[in-house]
C-alpha positions, 0 to 999 in steps of 0.5 A: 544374399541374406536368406537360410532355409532350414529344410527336414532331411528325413520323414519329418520330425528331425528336430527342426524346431530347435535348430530354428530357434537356435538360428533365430538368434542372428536374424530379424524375420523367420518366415513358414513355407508350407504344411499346416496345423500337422507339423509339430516343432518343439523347443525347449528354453529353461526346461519349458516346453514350447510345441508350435504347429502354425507360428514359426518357431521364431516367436519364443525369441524377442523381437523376431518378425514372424510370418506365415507364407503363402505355402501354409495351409492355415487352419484359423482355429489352430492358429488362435488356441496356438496364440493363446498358449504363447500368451499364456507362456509370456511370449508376447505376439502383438505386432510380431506376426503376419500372415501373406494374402494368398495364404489359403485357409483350412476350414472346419468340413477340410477335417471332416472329409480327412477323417473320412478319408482315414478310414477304411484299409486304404489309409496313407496315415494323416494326422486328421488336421484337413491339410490334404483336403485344403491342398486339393481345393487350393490346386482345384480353384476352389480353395478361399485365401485369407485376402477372400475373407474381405471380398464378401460377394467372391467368398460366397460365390466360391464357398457355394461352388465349393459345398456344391461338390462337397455335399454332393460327395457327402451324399453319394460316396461318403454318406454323411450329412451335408455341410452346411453353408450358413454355418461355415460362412458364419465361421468365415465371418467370425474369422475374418474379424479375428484374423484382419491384424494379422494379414497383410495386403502386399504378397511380396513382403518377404522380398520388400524386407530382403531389400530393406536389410532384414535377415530371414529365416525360412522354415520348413515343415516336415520333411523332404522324404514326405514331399508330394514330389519327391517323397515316398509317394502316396504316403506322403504330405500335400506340399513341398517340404524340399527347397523349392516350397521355400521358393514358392510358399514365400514369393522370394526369387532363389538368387536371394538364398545364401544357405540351405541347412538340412536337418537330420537325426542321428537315426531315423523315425517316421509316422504313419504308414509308408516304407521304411527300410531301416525299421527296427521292429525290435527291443532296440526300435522300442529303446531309441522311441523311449529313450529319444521320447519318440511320439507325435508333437501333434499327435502324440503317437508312436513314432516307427524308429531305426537305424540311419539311412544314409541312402535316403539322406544323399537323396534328399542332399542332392535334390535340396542342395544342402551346404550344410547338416545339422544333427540333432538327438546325438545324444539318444545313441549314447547308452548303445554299445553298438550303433548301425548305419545304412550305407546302401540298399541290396535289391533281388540280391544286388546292390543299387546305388540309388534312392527307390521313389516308387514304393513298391521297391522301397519296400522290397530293398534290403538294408545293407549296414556298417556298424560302429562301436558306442561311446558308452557316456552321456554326452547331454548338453556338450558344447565343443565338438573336442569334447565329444567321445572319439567314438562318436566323432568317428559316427559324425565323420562317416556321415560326412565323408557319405553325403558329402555335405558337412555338419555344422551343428550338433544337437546334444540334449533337449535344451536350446544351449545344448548344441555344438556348433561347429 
C-alpha cells in the first residue's frame, strides 16, 4: 500500500501543485490521472516560478519518475513548449517521463471547435485549450491514442472517420472552413517522431513499479466541484477530477491507495461561469484576488473569490474519502480583521444539510456564516503549527471539527519550505 493521491477539494486552483512537490519528496514516481493543457500547477523553489499544465508536478525534484496517465488528454504542442521551458530553467528531463499507450491526444481542430464552442450566451467558460472536444471523441470511438501514432493504416482510417463528422459540422452548424486531412495527418506524423521516447508499450506501468517497491504519487488536475460527475454540472470540466479518475486515468486497482490528501484554500476561488454561493462581488472579494494574486496559471484571468464554503467541502470529503487535508494560501487572510466561513445553505428560507448537484438550487442557496476574529500578523513562511497566532489556530480547528477530516499540512506562504506539516 504505497500509493497517495492528492485530490482539488474546490473548483480548482487550491494550490495542488505545491502540495505535490512538497510530497514528491518521499516518493520515486508521481503520475497525472486526467485534464489537459487546462490545469496550471505552480511551485516556487528559491523564488523561481515553475507553472506546469501536462508534466506532473514531480519533475522540478531530482530523480523522481514522471508519467502522464491514461486519463490526460495530451495535447502534443503544449507538452514540447512545456519541455522546452524546463530545460531552459535547468531541470533535466531526459529519461524522467512517459506517457502510457492509451493516453489519448489533442489535436489542433479540438481547439478550434472549443473556441467555436465558447461563443455565443451559452458559454460554460473553458479555458479554449481542446480538452472537451477531445473527451467527446475519446467516449465517442473517434479519438486517436498516443499507441494509434505507430499504426499507420488504423491512424488514417479513423482520422478520415473522424474529420468526416467534423467537416461536416463545420459546414453546416459552425460554418467555417473544413479541416483538413492532409494537414493534420501531417501533424500526426511530425508528432509521432517527436513523441515515440516518450511512450510506452505496456498500460499497466504503474501497477508493474507498485510491485517492484516504487512509491507513487498520483495527481490530480483541477477539482472535485468541477468533475463531470459530481460537480456543478454543466460548468464543469470533461473528466474526473475526484478519487475515482485516479483509478481509471492510471490503471492501478483502489486496494493498492494507502492515502487520499484533499486540497483546500483557506478560502475559495473559481474560474469561468458557474454558482458560487459564497462569492464576494466586493472591496473584500477584490482584496483576497490581489493579495492572494488570484488569476488563471493557464490563462491568467481573474479568478471569482469568497468566503469557504464548508458545505461544498464535506461534500467533496464524502465523495473522495479524504484521510487528510491540506490547507494552502493561510497566509492570504492574515491582514483581515475578520474572516467568514459557510457553515451551511438557507434555501426559500430553511436550512439544508446537504450539497445542491443541480445548478439551478446552487444558485438560489443563501450562505449562512460563522465569523472569526483575524490575527492581524503575517504569518508567511511559519513552519511549526505552535507558532501560528491563536486566532488562526481556532480557524483551522473549526474546520477540522466541520468536515471531520484532519489537516495535515498547512501552507503559509509561496514558497516550497513555507509549510507546517503536522
Amino acid at each position: 500500500m504505497s500509493v497517495i493521491v492528492v485530490v482539488g477539494s474546490q473548483w480548482g486552483d487550491e494550490g495542488k501543485g505545491k502540495i505535490v512537490d512538497l510530497i514528491s519528496e518521499s516518493v520515486d514516481v508521481v503520475v497525472r490521472y486526467q485534464g489537459g493543457a487546462n490545469a496550471g500547477h505552480t511551485i516556487f523553489v528559491n523564488n523561481k516560478k515553475f507553472v506546469l499544465h501536462l508534466i506532473p508536478s514531480g519533475i522540478v525534484r531530482n530523480n523522481i519518475l514522471c508519467i502522464i496517465g491514461n486519463g490526460v488528454v495530451l495535447d502534443p504542442t503544449a507538452f514540447f513548449e512545456e519541455l522546452e521551458f524546463l530545460e531552459d530553467n535547468k531541470i533535466k528531463t531526459s529519461n524522467r517521463i512517459l506517457i502510457l499507450p492509451n493516453t489519448h491526444l489533442v489535436l489542433p481542430f479540438h481547439k478550434v471547435i472549443d473556441k467555436l464552442n465558447e461563443q455565443g450566451n451559452d458559454k460554460i467558460g473553458t479555458t479554449g485549450r481542446g480538452i472537451g472536444p477531445a473527451y467527446t471523441d475519446k467516449y465517442y470511438r473517434l479519438g486517436i491514442r498516443a499507441i494509434d501514432l505507430f499504426n499507420d493504416d488504423y491512424l488514417i482510417n479513423i482520422l478520415k472517420r473522424n474529420l468526416a463528422i467534423k467537416n461536416s459540422l463545420a459546414k453546416s452548424y459552425y460554418e467555417v472552413n473544413e479541416f483538413s486531412f492532409e494537414s493534420t495527418l501531417n501533424y500526426l506524423f511530425e508528432i509521432r517522431n517527436k513523441l515515440k521516447e516518450y511512450i510506452v508499450k505496456d498500460s499497466t506501468i504503474v501497477s508493474r513499479l507498485l510491485e517492484e517497491g516504487k512509491k507513487i504519487l498520483l495527481e490530480g488536475a483541477q477539482g472535485a466541484l468541477l468533475d463531470v460527475d459530481h460537480g456543478t454540472y454543466p460548468f464543469v470540466t470533461s473528466s474526473n477530477p475526484t478519487i475515482g479518475g485516479a483509478i481509471t486515468g492510471t490503471g492501478i486497482p483502489s486496494k493498492r491507495i494507502s492515502e487520499i490528501i484533499g486540497v483546500t484554500k483557506a478560502y475559495c476561488t473559481r474560474v469561468g461561469d458557474g454558482p458560487f454561493p459564497t462569492e464576494l462581488n466586493n472591496e473584500m472579494g477584490d482584496h483576497i484576488r490581489e493579495y492572494g494574486n488570484e488569476y488563471g496559471a493557464t490563462t491568467g484571468r481573474p479568478r471569482r473569490c469568497g468566503w469557504l464554503d464548508l458545505p461544498a467541502l464535506k461534500y467533496s470529503a464524502k465523495i473522495n474519502g479524504f484521510d487528510s487535508l491540506a490547507i494552502t494560501k493561510l497566509d492570504v487572510l492574515s491582514q483581515l480583521d475578520k474572516i467568514s466561513i459557510c457553515t451551511a445553505y438557507k434555501l426559500n428560507g430553511e436550512i439544508i444539510d446537504y450539497f445542491p448537484i443541480d445548478t439551478t438550487t446552487l444558485y438560489n442557496v443563501e450562505p449562512v456564516y460563522k465569523e472569526f476574529e483575524g490575527w492581524g500578523t503575517s504569518i508567511q513562511g511559519l513552519r511549526k503549527i505552535e507558532q501560528l497566532p491563536a486566532n488562526a489556530r481556532k480557524y483551522l480547528e473549526f474546520i477540522e471539527e466541520n468536515i471531520k477530516v484532519k489537516i495535515k499540512i498547512i501552507s503559509t506562504g509561496f514558497e516550497r519550505n513555507d509549510t507546517i506539516i503536522i
